[in-house]
Structure formats: structure tokens, C-alpha cells
N, C-alpha and C positions, 0 to 999 in steps of 0.2 A: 726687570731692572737688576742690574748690579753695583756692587760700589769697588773701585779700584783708586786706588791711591799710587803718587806717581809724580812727575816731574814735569811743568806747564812750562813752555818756553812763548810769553804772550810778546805779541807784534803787532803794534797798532797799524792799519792799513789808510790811506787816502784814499777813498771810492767814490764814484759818482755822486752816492748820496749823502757823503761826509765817512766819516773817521768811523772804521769799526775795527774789531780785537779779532786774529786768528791764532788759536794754540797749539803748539806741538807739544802732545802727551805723550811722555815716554815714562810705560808700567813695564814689569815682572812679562806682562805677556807678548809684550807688542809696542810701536808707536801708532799714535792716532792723531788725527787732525781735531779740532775741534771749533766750530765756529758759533758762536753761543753769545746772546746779546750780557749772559755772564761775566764774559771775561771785562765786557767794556767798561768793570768798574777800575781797572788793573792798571796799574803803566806798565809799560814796555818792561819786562826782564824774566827769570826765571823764578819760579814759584815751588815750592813741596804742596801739593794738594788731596784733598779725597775727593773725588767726584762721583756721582750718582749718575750712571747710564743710562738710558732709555733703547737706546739703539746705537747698533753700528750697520755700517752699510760701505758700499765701494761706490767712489766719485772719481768719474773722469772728465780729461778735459784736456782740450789743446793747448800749448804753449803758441804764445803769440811770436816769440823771438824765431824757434825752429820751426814750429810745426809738431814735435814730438807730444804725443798721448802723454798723459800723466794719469795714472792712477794712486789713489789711494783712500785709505781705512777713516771714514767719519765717523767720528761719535755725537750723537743727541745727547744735552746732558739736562738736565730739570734742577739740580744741583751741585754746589760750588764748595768745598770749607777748605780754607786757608790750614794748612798744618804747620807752617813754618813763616814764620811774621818776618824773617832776613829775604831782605831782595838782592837778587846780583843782575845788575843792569847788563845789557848788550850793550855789547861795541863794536 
């Protein structure tokens, strides 16, 4: 386990089985995805966070619109702490 701290851009999705949260983590080392029944306490916007790692791993997958592969860097995370209590919404 590691802990990185970093910048969470949370996007609530409509899925089949209702509404879950996907994050883009942007740290010092890298960006990462993270898909974490965590985030779903969040509303939509950009976060400063520390998070606890568990793993990272590479997820691919097709785009439904092209066809193109997509790859990219997931993080498991087991924990969540708020560093910065200011949200800035998407637009």
C-alpha cells in the first residue's frame, strides 16, 4: 500500500445499475483512474485528496463510438481523506 495525495476530478456516471463516481487522479507521479464505491459520496467536481492504494493495474477497453483501444492506469483504493474542503464544479 501506498499513500499519494493529488488532485480527483470526480464524474458521476448513469449505468445500468444506477449512478456511480469515476475519478481522474492527477499526482507528482502519474494520472490514474479510479473507480471506488468512495468517490460516490462526492458530487461532481475537483477535489485535493490523500488517497490510500491498494493497487494499480492497466484496464483496457473498446470505445463504442470508434472502435479505438483505450488503455489506462487503475487505482484500487481502500481509502479516501478530503485535503481541501473548496470544490470547483465542472462545466
Amino acid at each position: 500500500m501506498i499513500i499519494l495525495e493529488g488532485q480527483v476530478t470526480n464524474k458521476v456516471i448513469s449505468g445500468a445499475k444506477g449512478d456511480f463516481s469515476v475519478g481522474d487522479f492527477q499526482t507528482e507521479i502519474g494520472k490514474f483512474k479510479i473507480k471506488s464505491a468512495l468517490l460516490d459520496q462526492y458530487e461532481e467536481g475537483e477535489y485535493r485528496v490523500r488517497i490510500s492504494v491498494v493497487k494499480i493495474s492497466l484496464n483496457s477497453y473498446m470505445a463504442r463510438r470508434n472502435g479505438t483501444i483505450i488503455t489506462e492506469m487503475v487505482t484500487d483504493i481502500d481509502a479516501l481523506e478530503m485535503l481541501d474542503g473548496d470544490i470547483k464544479t465542472i462545466e
